[in-house]
C-alpha positions, 0 to 999 in steps of 0.5 A, spaced: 500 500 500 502 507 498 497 512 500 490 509 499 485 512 503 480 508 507 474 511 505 469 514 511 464 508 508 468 503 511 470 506 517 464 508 518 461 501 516 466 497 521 462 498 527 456 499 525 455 493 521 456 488 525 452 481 528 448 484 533 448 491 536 452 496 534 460 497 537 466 493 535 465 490 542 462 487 546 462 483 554 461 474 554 462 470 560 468 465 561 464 460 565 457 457 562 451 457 565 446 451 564 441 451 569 439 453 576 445 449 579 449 454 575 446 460 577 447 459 584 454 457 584 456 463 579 451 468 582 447 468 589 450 464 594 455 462 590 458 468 590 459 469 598 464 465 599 469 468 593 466 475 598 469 472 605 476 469 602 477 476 599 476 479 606 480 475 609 485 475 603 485 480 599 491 477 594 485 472 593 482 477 589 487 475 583 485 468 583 477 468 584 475 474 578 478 476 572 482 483 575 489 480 573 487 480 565 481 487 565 484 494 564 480 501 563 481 505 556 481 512 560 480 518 556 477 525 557 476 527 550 481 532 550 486 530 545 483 525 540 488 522 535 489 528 531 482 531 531 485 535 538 479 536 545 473 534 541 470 530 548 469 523 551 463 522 546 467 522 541 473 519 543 469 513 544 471 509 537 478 509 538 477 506 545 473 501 542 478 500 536 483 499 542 480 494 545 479 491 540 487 491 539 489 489 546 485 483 545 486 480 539 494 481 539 496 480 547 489 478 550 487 483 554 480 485 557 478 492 556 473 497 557 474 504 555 472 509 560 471 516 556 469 520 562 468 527 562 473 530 567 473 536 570 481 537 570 487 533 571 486 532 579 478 530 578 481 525 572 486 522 577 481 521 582 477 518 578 482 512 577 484 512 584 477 511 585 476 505 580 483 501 581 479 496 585 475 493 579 481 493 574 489 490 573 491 496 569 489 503 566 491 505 559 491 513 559 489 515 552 488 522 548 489 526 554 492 533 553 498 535 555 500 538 559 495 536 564 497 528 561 504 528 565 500 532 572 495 525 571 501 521 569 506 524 575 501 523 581 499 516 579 505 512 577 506 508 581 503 511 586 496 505 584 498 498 585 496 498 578 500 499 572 498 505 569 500 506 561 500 512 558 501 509 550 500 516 546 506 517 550 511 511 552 507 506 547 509 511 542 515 512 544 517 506 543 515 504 537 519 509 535 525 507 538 525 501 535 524 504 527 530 508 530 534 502 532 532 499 526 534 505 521 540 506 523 542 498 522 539 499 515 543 505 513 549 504 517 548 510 522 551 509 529 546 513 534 552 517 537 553 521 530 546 522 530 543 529 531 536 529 531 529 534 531 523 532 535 518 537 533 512 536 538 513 537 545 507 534 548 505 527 551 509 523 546 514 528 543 517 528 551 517 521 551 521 520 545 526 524 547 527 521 553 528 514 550 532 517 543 537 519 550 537 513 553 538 509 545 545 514 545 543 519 540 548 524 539 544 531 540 537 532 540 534 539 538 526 539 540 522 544 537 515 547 539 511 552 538 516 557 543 520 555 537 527 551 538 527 550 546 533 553 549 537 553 556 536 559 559 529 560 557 523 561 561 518 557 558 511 556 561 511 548 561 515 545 566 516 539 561 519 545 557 524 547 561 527 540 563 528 538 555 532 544 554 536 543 560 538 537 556 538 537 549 540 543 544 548 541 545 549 547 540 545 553 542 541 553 536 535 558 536 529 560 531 524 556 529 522 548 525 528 551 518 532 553 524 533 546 527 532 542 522 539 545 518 544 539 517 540 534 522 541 526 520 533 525 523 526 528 523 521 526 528 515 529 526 509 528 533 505 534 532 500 536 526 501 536 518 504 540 513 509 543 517 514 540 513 517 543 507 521 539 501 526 545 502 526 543 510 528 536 507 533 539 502 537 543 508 538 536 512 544 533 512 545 527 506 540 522 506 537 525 512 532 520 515 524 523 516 519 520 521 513 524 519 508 520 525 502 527 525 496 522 524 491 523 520 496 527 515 504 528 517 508 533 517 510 531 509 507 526 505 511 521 504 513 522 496 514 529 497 520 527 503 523 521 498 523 527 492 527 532 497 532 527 497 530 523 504 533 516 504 529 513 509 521 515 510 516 513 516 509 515 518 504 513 522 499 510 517 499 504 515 497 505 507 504 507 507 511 503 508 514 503 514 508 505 519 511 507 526 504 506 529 503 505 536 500 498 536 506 495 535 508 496 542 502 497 547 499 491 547 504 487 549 507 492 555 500 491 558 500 485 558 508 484 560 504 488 567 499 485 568 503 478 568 508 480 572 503 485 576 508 490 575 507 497 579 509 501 575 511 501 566 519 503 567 522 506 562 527 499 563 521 496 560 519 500 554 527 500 551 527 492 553 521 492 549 523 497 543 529 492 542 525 487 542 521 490 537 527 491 532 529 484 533 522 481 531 524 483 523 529 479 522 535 482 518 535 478 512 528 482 510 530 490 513 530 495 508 529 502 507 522 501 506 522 495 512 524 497 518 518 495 523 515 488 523 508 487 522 502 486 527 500 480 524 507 477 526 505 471 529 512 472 535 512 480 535 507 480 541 509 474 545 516 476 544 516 483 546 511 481 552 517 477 554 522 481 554 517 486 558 517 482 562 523 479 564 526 488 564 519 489 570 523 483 574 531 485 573 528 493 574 524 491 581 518 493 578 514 487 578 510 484 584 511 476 582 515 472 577 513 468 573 519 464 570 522 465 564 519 463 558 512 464 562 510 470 560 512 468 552 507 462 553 501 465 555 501 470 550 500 465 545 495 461 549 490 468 550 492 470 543 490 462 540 483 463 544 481 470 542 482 468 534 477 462 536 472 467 537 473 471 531 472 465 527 465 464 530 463 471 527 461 472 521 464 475 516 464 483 515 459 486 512 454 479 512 447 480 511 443 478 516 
């Protein structure tokens, strides 16, 4: 594929059309109910035993209901894909979308909350009041800067993990392009001096994992302009990156930074890129233009300029960085270790893994990142998550080597089951 819309007619089709209702979701038990008998022991007075076991220990609660694989989709609506704050209701697709990816690809349990929260401080309340009911949150489509204020006071903080994937997840997805790029052009990260242009959720996080991947410099650009040491910013985000990157001194705007850069990672709106930005990069520069739904610059028009290599955050383009590659085998990496928290350890753990899952023979400049549909790809990065969240500390049990990888599979194979009992897309009824 290069460039070909999905038309609103599908879209729109893909989640009205389906056998009964309408959504891309829906709940189902685990156990059957056949009669009775059944009733009483799944409900009422059944139920009381599991009740008194949790009171008395309240570790049981891992074993007698289904926390250990249930995450809540979080939303308030304030930063939905590339459409900005139009609100919860409208957010509620790609919860559902997401959902629909956890399960099938790492077999996790979701329900999207789209709430209608009052600020960060109500939004943080709102998910320390529901941690009971769930294993994990991901945090989604939350504006910055109030995503890092949710997201400082609850990592950690909840016995939970909490995952916000607009920014770690995408961050390490990126990581892993990165990784890649570099191999297939024969870079070596210490040469590199790279511009991040969007200094937001994922834009920040980005810049902390290009740090940790050796990056040689690391110019991040916003709508201040290039963020500078010395300058007084009204983000605290702000001032921590500059304070870090910038080695040079550079000052001005997008042109200004992107001057004689090797990389351009572009996490922020279309168009912002011309073919002449591209042109003054340094030779055979490499483009990351992720703006979605339309990047910094198409594509072709990079490649004309003179780009070697070219990803965006689409999937009707080559080398599509998109955040779907990572998060659903870091939660489930969580969720099996009981992880208190999603480290940075174990996003880079992932992010290699990633890489890795695309082996050699088949990388080129316009194959960086395996696929989604990679049979390996989940239960191999959720392995390797995993076995990060054990050596970093962050993880409440163990499971054993090789467990994590195991189970992966199991719970992919039997959400595929159920898919083959649906019918087809677009059936009539």
């Amino acid at each position: 594929m290069s460039g070909e819309a999905i038309s609103p007619e599908v879209a729109l089709a893909f989640g009205r059309d389906v056998y009964h209702g309408h959504g891309k979701i829906e709940i189902l038990p685990k156990v059957a109910v056949h009669g009775v008998q059944d009733i009483a022991v799944a409900f009422t007075p059944g139920v009381g035993h599991a009740v008194k076991l949790i009171v008395a220990e309240p570790e049981a609660i891992h074993e007698q209901t289904a926390k250990d694989n249930f995450i809540a989709l979080v939303t308030d609506g304030t930063a939905v894909l590339g459409y900005g704050d139009v609100g919860p209701r409208a957010g509620m697709p790609v919860m559902e979308g997401k959902a629909v990816m956890f399960k099938l690809l790492a077999g996790v349990d979701c329900m999207p909350l789209c709430v209608d929260a009052r600020g960060p401080d109500h939004l943080v309340d709102l998910i320390t009041a529901l941690e009971p009911s769930f294993g994990g949150f991901n945090l989604e489509d939350v504006a910055a800067p109030d995503c890092f204020a949710v997201m400082s006071r609850l990592s950690g903080a909840l016995p939970v993990p909490i995952l916000h994937d607009d920014q770690y997840g995408t961050a390490t997805v990126i990581t892993a392009a990165i990784i890649n790029a570099l191999d297939v052009t024969g870079r070596k990260a210490a040469d590199i001096t790279a511009v991040v242009n969007g200094c937001g959720a994922a834009g920040t996080a980005c810049i902390d994992m290009l740090k940790a991947l050796g990056i040689g410099d690391i110019v991040a650009v916003d709508k201040a302009g290039i963020l500078a040491r010395g300058t007084r910013y009204p983000h605290r985000h702000w001032r921590e990156i500059a304070q870090s990157t910038n080695k040079e001194g550079r000052c001005g705007g997008l042109a200004e930074a992107m001057c004689g850069a090797d990389l351009f990672i572009g996490l922020s709106v279309g168009g912002l890129v011309s073919p002449a930005m591209i042109k003054s990069m340094a030779r055979d520069p490499l483009v990351f233009a992720l703006a979605n739904p339309d990047p910094e610059i198409l594509p072709d028009a990079a490649k004309a300029a003179g780009a070697a290599l070219v990803a965006s955050g689409r999937f009707d383009y080559p080398n599509h960085c998109n955040n779907v590659l990572a998060f659903p085998a870091l939660m489930r990496a969580a969720l099996d270790t009981r992880a208190k928290e999603i480290s940075r350890e174990m996003c880079l753990a992932a992010a290699s893994a990633i890489a890795g899952d695309l082996p050699a023979t088949e990388r080129h400049i316009e194959n960086i990142l395996p696929s989604p549909l990679s049979p390996t790809l989940y239960p191999a990065v959720a392995e390797a998550t995993a076995r990060a969240a054990v050596h970093a500390g962050v993880a409440r049990r163990d499971p054993g080597l090789g467990w994590v990888y195991e189970n992966t599979q199991r719970l992919r194979r039997l959400a595929h089951f159920r898919q083959e009992t649906l019918p087809a897309f677009g059936c009539d009824f």
